[in-house]
VEXTORBA-456093 format. One record per residue: residue number from 1; residue in one letter; x, y, z of N, C-alpha, C in turn. Coordinates in steps of 0.001 Angstrom, whole numbers, plus 500000, padded with zeros to 6 digits. Atoms other than C-alpha are relative to their C-alpha. Example, Ala and Ser with C-alpha at 12.3 -4.5 7.8 and 13.67 -1.06 7.14 Angstrom:
residues 2
<rec pos="1" code="A" n_X="500890" n_Y="498810" n_Z="500000" ca_X="512300" ca_Y="495500" ca_Z="507800" c_X="500900" c_Y="501200" c_Z="500000"/>
<rec pos="2" code="S" n_X="499180" n_Y="498810" n_Z="499940" ca_X="513670" ca_Y="498940" ca_Z="507140" c_X="499230" c_Y="501090" c_Z="500730"/>
//
This chain:
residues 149
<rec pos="1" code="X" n_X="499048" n_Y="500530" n_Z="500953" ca_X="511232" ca_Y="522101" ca_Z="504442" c_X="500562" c_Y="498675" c_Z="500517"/>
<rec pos="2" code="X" n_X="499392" n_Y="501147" n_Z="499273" ca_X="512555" ca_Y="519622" ca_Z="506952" c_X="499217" c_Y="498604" c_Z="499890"/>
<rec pos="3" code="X" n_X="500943" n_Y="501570" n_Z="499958" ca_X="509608" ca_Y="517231" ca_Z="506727" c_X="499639" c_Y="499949" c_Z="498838"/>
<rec pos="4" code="X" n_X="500180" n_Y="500197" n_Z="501148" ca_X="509356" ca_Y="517591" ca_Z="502866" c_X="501350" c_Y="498939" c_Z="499507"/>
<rec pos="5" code="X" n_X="499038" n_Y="501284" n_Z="499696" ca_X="512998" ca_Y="515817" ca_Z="503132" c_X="499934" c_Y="499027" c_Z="500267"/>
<rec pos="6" code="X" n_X="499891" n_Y="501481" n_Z="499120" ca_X="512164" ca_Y="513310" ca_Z="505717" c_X="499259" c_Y="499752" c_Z="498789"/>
<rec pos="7" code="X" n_X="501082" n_Y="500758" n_Z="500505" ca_X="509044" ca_Y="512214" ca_Z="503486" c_X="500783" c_Y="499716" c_Z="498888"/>
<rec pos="8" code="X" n_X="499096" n_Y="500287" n_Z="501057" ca_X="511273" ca_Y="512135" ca_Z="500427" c_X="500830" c_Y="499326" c_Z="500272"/>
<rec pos="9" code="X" n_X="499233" n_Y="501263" n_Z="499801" ca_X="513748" ca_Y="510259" ca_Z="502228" c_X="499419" c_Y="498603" c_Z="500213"/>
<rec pos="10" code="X" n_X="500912" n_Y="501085" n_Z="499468" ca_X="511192" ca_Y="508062" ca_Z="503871" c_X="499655" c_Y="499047" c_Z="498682"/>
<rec pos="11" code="X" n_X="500465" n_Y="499689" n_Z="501086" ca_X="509744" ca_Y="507739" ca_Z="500230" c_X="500498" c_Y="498945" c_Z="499120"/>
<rec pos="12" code="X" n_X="498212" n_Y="500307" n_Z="500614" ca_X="513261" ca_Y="506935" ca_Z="498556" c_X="500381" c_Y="498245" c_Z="500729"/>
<rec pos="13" code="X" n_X="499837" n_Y="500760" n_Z="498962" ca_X="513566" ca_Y="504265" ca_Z="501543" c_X="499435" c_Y="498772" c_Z="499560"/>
<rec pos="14" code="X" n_X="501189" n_Y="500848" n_Z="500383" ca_X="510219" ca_Y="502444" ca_Z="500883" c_X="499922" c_Y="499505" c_Z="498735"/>
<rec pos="15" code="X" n_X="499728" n_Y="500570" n_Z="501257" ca_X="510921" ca_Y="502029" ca_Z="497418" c_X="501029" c_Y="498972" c_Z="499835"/>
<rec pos="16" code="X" n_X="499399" n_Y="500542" n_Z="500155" ca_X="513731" ca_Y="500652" ca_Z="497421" c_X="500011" c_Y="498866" c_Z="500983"/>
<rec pos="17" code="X" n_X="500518" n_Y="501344" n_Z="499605" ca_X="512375" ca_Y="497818" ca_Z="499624" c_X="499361" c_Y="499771" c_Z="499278"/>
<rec pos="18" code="X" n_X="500509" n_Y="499923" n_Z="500745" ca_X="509748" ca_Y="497802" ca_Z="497772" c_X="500638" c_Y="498757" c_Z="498973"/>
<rec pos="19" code="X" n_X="499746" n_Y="499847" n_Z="500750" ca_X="511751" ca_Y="497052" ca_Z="495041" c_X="501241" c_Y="498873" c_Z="499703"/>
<rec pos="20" code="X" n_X="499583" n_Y="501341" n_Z="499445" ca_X="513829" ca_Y="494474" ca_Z="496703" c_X="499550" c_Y="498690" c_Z="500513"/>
<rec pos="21" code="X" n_X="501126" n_Y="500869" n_Z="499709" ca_X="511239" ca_Y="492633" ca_Z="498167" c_X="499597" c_Y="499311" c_Z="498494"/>
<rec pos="22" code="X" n_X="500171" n_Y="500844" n_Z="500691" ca_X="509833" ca_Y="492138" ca_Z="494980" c_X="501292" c_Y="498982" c_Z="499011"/>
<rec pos="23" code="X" n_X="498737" n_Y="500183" n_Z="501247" ca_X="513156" ca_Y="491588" ca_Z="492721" c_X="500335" c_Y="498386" c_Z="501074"/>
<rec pos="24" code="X" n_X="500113" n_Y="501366" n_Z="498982" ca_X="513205" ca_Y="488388" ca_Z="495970" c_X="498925" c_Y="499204" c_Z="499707"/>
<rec pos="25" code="X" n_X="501360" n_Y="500591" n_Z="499860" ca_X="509849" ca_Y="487746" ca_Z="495520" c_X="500338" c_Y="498690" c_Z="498597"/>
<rec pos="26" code="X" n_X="499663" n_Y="500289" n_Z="502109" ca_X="510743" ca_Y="487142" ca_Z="491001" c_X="500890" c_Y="498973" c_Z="500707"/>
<rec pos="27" code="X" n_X="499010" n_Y="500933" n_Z="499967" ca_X="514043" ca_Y="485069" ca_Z="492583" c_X="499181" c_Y="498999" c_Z="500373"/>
<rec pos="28" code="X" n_X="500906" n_Y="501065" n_Z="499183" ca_X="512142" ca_Y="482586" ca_Z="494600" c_X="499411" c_Y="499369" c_Z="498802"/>
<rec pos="29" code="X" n_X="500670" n_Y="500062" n_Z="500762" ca_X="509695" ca_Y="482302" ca_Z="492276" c_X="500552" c_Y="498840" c_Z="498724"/>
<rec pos="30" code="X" n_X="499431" n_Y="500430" n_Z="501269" ca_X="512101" ca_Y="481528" ca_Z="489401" c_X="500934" c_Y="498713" c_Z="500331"/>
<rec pos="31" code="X" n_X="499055" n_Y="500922" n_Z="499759" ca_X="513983" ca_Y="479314" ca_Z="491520" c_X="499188" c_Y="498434" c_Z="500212"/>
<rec pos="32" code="X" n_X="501022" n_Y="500947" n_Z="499318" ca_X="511109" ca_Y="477205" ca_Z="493329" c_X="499055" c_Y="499299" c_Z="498636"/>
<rec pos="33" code="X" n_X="500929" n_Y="500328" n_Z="501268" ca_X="508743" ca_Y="476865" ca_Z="489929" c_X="500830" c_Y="498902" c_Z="499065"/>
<rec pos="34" code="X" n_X="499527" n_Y="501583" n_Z="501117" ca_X="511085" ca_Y="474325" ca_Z="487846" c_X="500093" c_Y="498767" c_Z="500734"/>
<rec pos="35" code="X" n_X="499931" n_Y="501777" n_Z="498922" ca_X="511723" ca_Y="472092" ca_Z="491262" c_X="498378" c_Y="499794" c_Z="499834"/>
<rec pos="36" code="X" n_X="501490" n_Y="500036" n_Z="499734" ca_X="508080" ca_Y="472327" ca_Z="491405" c_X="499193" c_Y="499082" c_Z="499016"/>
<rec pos="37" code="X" n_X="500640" n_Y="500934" n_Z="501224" ca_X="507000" ca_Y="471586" ca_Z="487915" c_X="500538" c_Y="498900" c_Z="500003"/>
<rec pos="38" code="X" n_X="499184" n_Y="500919" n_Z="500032" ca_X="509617" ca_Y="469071" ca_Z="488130" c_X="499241" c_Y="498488" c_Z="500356"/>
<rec pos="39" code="X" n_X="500410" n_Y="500554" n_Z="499610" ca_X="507641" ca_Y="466972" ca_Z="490248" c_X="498791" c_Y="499250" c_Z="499701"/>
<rec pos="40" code="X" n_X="501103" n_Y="500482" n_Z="501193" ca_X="505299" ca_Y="464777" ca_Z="487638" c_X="499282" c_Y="498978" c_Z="501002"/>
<rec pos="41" code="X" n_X="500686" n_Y="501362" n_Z="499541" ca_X="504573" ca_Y="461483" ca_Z="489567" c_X="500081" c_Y="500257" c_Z="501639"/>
<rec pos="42" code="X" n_X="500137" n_Y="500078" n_Z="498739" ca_X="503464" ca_Y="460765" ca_Z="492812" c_X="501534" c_Y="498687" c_Z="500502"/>
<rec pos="43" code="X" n_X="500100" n_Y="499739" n_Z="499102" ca_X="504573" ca_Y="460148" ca_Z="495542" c_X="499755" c_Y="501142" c_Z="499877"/>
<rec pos="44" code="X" n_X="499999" n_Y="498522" n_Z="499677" ca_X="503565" ca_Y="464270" ca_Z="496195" c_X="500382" c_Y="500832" c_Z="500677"/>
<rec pos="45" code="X" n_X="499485" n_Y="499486" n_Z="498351" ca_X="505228" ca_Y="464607" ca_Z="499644" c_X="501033" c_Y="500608" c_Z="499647"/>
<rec pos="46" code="X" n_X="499109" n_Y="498772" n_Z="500116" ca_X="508039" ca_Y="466444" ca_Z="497624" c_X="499506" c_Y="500898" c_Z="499357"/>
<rec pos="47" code="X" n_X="500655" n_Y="498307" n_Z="500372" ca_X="505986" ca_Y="469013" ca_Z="495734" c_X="499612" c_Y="500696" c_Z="500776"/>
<rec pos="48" code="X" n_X="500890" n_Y="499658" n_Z="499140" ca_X="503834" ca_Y="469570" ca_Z="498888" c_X="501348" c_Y="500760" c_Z="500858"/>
<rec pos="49" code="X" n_X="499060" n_Y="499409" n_Z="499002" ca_X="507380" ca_Y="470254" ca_Z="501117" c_X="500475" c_Y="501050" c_Z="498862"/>
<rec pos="50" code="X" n_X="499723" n_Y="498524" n_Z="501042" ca_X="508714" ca_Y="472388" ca_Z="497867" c_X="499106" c_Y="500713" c_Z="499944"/>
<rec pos="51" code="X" n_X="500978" n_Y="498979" n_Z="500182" ca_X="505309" ca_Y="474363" ca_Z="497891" c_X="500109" c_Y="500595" c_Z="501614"/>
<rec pos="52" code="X" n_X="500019" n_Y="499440" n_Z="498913" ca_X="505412" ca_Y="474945" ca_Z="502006" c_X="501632" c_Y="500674" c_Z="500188"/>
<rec pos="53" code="X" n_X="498712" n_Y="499498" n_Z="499925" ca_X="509361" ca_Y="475796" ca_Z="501645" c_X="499741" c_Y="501469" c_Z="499437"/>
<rec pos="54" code="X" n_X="500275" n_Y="498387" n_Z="500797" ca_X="508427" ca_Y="478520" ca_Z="498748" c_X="498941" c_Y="500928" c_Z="500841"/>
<rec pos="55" code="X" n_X="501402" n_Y="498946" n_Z="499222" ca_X="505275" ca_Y="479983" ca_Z="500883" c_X="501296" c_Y="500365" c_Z="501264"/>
<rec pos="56" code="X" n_X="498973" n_Y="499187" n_Z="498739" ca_X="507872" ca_Y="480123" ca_Z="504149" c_X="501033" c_Y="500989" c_Z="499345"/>
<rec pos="57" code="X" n_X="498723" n_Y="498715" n_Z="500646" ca_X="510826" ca_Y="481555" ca_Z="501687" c_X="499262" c_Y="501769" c_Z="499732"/>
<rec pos="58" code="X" n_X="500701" n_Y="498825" n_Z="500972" ca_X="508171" ca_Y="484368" ca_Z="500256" c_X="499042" c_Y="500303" c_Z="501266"/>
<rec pos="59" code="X" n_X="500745" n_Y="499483" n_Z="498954" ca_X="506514" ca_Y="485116" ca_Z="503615" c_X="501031" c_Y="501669" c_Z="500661"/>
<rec pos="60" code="X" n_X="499722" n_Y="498542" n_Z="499306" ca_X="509222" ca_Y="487871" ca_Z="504852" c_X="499553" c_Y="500826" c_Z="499181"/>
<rec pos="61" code="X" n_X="499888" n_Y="498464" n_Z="500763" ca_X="509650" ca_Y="490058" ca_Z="501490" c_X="498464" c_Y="500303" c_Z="499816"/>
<rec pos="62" code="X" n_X="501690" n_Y="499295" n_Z="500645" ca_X="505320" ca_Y="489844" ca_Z="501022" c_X="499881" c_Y="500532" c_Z="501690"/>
<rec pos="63" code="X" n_X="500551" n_Y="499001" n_Z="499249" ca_X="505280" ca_Y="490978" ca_Z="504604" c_X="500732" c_Y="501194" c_Z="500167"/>
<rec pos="64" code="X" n_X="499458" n_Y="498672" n_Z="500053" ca_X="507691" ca_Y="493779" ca_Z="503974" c_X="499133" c_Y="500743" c_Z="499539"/>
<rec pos="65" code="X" n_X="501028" n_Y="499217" n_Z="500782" ca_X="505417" ca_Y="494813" ca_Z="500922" c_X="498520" c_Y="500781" c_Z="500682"/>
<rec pos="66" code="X" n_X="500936" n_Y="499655" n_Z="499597" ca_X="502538" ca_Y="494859" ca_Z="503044" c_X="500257" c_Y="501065" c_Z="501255"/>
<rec pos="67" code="X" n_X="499438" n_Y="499493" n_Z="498671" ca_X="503745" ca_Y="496356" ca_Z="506124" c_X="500279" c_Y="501786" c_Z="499147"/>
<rec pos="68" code="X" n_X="499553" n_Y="498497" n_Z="500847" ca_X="504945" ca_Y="499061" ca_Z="503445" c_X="498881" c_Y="500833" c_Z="499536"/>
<rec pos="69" code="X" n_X="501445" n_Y="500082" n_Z="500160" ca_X="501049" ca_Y="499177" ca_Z="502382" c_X="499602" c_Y="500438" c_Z="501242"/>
<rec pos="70" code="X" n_X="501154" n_Y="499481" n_Z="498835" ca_X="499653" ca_Y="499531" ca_Z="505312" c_X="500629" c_Y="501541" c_Z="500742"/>
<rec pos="71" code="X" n_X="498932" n_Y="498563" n_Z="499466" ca_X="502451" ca_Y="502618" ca_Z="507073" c_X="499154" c_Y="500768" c_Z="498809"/>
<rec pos="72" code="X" n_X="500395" n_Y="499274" n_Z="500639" ca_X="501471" ca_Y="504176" ca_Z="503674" c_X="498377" c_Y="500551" c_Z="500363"/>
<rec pos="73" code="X" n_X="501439" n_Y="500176" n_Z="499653" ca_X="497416" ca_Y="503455" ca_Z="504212" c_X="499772" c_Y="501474" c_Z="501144"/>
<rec pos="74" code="X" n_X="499909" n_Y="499607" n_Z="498267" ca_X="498030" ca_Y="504860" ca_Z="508268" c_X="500218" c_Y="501789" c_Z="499526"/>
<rec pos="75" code="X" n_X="499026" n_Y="498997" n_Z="500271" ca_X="499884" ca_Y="507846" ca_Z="506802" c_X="499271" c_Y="501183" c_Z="499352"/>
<rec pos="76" code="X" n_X="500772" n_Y="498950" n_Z="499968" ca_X="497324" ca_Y="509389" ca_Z="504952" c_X="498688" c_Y="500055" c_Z="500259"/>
<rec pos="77" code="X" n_X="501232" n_Y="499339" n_Z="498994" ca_X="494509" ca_Y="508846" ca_Z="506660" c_X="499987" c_Y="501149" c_Z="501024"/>
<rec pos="78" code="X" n_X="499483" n_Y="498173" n_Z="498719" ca_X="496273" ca_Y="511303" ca_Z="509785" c_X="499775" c_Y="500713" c_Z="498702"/>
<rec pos="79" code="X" n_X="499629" n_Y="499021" n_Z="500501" ca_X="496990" ca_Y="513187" ca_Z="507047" c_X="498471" c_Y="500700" c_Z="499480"/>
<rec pos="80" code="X" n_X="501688" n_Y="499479" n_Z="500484" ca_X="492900" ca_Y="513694" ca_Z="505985" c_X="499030" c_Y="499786" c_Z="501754"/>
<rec pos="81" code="X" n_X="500778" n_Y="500087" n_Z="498809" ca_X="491665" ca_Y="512788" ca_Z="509665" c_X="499472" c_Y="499229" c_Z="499782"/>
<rec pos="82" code="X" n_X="501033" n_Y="501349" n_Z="500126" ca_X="490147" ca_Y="509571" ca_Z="508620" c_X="500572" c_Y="499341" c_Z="501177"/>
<rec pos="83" code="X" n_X="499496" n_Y="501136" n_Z="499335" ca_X="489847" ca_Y="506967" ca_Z="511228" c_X="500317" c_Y="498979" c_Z="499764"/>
<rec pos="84" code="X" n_X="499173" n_Y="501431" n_Z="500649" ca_X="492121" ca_Y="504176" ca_Z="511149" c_X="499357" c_Y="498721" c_Z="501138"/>
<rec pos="85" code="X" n_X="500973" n_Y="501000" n_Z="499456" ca_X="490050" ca_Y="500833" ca_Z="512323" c_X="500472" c_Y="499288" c_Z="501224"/>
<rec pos="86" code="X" n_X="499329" n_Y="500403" n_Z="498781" ca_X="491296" ca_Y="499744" ca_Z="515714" c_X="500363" c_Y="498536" c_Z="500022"/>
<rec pos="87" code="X" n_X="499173" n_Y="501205" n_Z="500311" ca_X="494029" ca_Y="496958" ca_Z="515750" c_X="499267" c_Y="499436" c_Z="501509"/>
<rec pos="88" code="X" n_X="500539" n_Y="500745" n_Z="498849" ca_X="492872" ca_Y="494051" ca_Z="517805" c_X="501395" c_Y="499499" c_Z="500982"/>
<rec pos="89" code="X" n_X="499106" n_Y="500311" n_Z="499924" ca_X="495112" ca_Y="492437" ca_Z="520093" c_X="500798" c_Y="499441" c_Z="499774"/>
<rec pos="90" code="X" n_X="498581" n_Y="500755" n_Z="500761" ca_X="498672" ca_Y="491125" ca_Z="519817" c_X="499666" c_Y="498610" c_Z="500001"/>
<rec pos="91" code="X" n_X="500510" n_Y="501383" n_Z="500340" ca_X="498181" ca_Y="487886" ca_Z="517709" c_X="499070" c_Y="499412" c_Z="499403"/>
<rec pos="92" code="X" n_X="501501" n_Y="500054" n_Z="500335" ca_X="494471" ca_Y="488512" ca_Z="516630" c_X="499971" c_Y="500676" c_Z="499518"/>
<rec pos="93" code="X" n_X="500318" n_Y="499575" n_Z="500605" ca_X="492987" ca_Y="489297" ca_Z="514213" c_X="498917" c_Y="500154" c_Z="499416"/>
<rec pos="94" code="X" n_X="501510" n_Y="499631" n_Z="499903" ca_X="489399" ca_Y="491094" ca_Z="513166" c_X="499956" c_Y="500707" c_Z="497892"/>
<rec pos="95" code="X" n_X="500175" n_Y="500182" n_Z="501136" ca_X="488127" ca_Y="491699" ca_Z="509798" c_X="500643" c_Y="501283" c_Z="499107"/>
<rec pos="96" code="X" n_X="499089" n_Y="499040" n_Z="500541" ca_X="490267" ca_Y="494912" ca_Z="509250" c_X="501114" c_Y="499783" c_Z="499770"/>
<rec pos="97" code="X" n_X="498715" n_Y="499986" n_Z="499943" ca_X="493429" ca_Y="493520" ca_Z="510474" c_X="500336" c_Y="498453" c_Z="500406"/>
<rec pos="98" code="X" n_X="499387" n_Y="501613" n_Z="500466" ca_X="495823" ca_Y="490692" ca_Z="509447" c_X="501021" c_Y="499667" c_Z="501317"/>
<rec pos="99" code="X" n_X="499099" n_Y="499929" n_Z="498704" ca_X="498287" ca_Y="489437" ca_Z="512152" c_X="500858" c_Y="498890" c_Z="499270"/>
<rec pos="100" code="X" n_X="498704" n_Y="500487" n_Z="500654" ca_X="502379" ca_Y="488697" ca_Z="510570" c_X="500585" c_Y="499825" c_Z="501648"/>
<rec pos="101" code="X" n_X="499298" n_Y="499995" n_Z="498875" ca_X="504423" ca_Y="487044" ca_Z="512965" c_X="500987" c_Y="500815" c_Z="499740"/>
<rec pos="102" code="X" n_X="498881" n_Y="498682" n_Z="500716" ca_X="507203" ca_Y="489280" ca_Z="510796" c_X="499404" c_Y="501792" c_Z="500285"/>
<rec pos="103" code="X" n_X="500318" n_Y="498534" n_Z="499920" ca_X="505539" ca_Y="492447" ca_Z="510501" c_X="499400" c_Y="500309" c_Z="501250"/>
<rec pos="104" code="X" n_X="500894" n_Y="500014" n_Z="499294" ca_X="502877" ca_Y="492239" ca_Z="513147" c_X="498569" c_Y="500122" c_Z="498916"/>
<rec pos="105" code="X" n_X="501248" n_Y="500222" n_Z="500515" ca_X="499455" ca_Y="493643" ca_Z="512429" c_X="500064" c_Y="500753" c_Z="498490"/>
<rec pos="106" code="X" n_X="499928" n_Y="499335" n_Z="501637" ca_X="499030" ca_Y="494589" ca_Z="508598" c_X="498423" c_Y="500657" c_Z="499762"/>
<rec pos="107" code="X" n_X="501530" n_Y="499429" n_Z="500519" ca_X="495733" ca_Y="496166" ca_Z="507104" c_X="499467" c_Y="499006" c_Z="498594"/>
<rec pos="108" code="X" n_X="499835" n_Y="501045" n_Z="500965" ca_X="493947" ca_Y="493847" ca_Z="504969" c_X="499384" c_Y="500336" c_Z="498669"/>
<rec pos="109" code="X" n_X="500283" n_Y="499303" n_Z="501621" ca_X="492812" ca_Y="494218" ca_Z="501229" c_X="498463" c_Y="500913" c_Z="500419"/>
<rec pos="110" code="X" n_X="501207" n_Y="499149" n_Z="500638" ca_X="489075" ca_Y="495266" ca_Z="502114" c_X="499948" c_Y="500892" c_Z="501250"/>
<rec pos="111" code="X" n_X="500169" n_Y="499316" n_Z="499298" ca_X="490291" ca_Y="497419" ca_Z="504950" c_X="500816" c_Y="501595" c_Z="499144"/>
<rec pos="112" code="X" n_X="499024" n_Y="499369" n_Z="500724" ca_X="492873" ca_Y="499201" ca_Z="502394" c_X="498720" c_Y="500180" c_Z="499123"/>
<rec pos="113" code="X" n_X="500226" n_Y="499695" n_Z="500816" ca_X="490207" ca_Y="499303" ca_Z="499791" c_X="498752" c_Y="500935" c_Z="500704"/>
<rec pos="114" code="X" n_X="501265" n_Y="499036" n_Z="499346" ca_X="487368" ca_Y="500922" ca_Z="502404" c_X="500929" c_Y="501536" c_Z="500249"/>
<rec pos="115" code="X" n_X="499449" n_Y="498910" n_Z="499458" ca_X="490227" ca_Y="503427" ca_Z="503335" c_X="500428" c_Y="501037" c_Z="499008"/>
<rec pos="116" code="X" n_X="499577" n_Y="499202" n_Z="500723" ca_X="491221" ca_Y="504731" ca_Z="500043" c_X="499002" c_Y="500275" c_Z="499192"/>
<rec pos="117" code="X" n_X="501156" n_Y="498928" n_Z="499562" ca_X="487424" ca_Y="505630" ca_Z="499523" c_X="499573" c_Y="501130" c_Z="500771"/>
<rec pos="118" code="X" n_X="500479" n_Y="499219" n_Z="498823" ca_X="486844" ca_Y="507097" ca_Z="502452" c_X="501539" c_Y="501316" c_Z="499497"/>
<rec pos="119" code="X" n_X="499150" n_Y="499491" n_Z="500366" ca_X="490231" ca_Y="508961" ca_Z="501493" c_X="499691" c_Y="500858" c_Z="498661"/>
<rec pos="120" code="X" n_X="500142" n_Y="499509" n_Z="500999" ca_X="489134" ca_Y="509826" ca_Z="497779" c_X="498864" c_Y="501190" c_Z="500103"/>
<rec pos="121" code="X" n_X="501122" n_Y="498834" n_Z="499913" ca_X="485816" ca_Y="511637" ca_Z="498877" c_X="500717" c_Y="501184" c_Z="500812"/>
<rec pos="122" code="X" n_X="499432" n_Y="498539" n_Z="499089" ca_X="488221" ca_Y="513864" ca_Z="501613" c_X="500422" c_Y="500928" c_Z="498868"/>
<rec pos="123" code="X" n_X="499400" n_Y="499415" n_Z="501012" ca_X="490103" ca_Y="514849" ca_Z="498339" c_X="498962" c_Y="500508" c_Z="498958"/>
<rec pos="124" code="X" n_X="501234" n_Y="499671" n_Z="500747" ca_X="487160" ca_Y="515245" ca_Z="496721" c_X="499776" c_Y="501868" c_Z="500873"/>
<rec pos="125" code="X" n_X="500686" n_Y="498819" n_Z="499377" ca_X="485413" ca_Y="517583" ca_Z="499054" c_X="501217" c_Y="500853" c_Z="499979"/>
<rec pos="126" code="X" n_X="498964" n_Y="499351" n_Z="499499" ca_X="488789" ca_Y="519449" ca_Z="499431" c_X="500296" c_Y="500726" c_Z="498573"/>
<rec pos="127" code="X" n_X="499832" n_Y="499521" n_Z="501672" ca_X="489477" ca_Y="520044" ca_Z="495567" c_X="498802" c_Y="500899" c_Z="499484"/>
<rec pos="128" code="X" n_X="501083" n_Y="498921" n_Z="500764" ca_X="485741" ca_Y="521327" ca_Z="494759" c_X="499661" c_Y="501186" c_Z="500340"/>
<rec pos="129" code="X" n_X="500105" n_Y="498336" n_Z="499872" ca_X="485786" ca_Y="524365" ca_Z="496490" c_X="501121" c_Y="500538" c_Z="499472"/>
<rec pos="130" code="X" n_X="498545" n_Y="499612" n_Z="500643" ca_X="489384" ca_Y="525041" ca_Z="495182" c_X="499687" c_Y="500137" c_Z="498158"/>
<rec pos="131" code="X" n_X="500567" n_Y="499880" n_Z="501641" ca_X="488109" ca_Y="524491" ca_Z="491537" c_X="498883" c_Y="501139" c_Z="499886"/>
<rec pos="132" code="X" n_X="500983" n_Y="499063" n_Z="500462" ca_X="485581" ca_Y="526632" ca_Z="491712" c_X="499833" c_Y="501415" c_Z="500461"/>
<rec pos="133" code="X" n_X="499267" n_Y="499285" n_Z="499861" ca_X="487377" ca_Y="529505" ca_Z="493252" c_X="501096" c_Y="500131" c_Z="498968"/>
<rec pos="134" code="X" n_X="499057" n_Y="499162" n_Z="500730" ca_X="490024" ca_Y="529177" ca_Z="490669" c_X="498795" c_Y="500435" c_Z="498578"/>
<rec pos="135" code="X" n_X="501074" n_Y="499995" n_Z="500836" ca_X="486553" ca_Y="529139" ca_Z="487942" c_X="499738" c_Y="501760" c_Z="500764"/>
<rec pos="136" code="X" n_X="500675" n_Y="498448" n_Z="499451" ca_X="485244" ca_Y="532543" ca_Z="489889" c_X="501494" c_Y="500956" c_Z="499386"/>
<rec pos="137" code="X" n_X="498251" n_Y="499144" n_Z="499835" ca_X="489254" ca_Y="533904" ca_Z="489699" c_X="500030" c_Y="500655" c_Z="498619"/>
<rec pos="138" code="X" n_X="499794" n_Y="499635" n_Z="501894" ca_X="489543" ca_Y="533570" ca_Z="485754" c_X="498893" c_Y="500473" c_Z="499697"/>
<rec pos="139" code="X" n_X="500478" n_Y="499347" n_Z="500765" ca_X="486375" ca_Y="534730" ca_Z="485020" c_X="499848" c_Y="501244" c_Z="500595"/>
<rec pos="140" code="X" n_X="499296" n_Y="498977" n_Z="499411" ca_X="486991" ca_Y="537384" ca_Z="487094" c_X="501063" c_Y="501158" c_Z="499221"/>
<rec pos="141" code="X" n_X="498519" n_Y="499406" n_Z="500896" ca_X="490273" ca_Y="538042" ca_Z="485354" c_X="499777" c_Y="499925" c_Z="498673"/>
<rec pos="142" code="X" n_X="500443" n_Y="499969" n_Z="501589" ca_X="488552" ca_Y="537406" ca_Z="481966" c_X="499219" c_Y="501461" c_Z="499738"/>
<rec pos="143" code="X" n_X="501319" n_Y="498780" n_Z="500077" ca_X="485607" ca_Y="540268" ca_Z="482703" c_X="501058" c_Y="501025" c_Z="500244"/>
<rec pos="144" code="X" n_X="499201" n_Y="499485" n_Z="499912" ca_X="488496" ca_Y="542572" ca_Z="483699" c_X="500874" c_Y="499958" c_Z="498705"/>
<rec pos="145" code="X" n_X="499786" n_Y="499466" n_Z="500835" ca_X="490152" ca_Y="541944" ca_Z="480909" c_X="499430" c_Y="500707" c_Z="498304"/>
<rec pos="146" code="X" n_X="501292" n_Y="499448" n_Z="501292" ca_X="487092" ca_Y="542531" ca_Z="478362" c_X="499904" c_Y="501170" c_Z="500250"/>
<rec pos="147" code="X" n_X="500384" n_Y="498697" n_Z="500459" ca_X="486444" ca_Y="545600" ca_Z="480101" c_X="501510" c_Y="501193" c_Z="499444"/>
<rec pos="148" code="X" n_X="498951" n_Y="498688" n_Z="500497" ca_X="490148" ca_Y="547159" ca_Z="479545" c_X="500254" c_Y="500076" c_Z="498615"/>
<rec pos="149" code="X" n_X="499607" n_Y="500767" n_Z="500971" ca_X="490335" ca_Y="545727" ca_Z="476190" c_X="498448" c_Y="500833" c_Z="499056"/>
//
């Protein structure tokens, strides 16, 4: 019961970064995009510093998001026994894993999208004997009730 809590708190937690992160992400966004468009004629050296300002402003809350992504990723792989792709070292980074000077190492889109394959077939294999035990059960409980019937 105790760790059905934590995970629900944990859960509860992550969202609401989540949820902040982005609602930061939308501010930025809404703030940076009119200076931006703003900027018709050259010279360009102020769109170019307003575009590296908005990428530095929008670098913590996208590495919260991710960081939040990847814990999740980590989380149920243990939880199916999948292996999780070995982080390189501090600073480096290999074609699984991203390297945040904020977060540290993150998991990157085609290490997240190999993992929640490898994840879908565990659930797989895990569900089809369960389906077809509750299939044996009912007709089971069907032939039982034909013959009292």
């Amino acid at each position: 019961m105790h760790t059905g809590l934590t995970r629900l708190a944990r859960w509860i937690r992550e969202e609401s970064e989540l949820r902040s992160s982005e609602a930061e992400i939308d501010h930025l966004r809404r703030t940076y995009d009119p200076r931006i468009k703003a900027v018709t004629r050259p010279p360009w050296n102020e769109r170019q510093a307003l575009l590296a300002e908005l990428f530095f402003e929008l670098e913590f809350p996208e590495s919260a998001i991710e960081r939040i992504r990847t814990d999740r990723a980590i989380r149920r792989c243990r939880r199916y026994a999948i292996p999780i792709p070995d982080k390189p070292r501090e600073g480096e980074e290999n074609q699984d894993w991203n390297y945040s000077q904020i977060a540290g190492h993150l998991l990157t889109d085609r290490a997240h999208q190999r993992l929640r394959q490898e994840i879908a077939v565990e659930r797989k294999m895990i569900r089809e004997p369960v389906l077809a035990w509750i299939a044996i059960a009912i007709s089971a409980f069907s032939l039982v009730v034909a013959i009292i019937s």
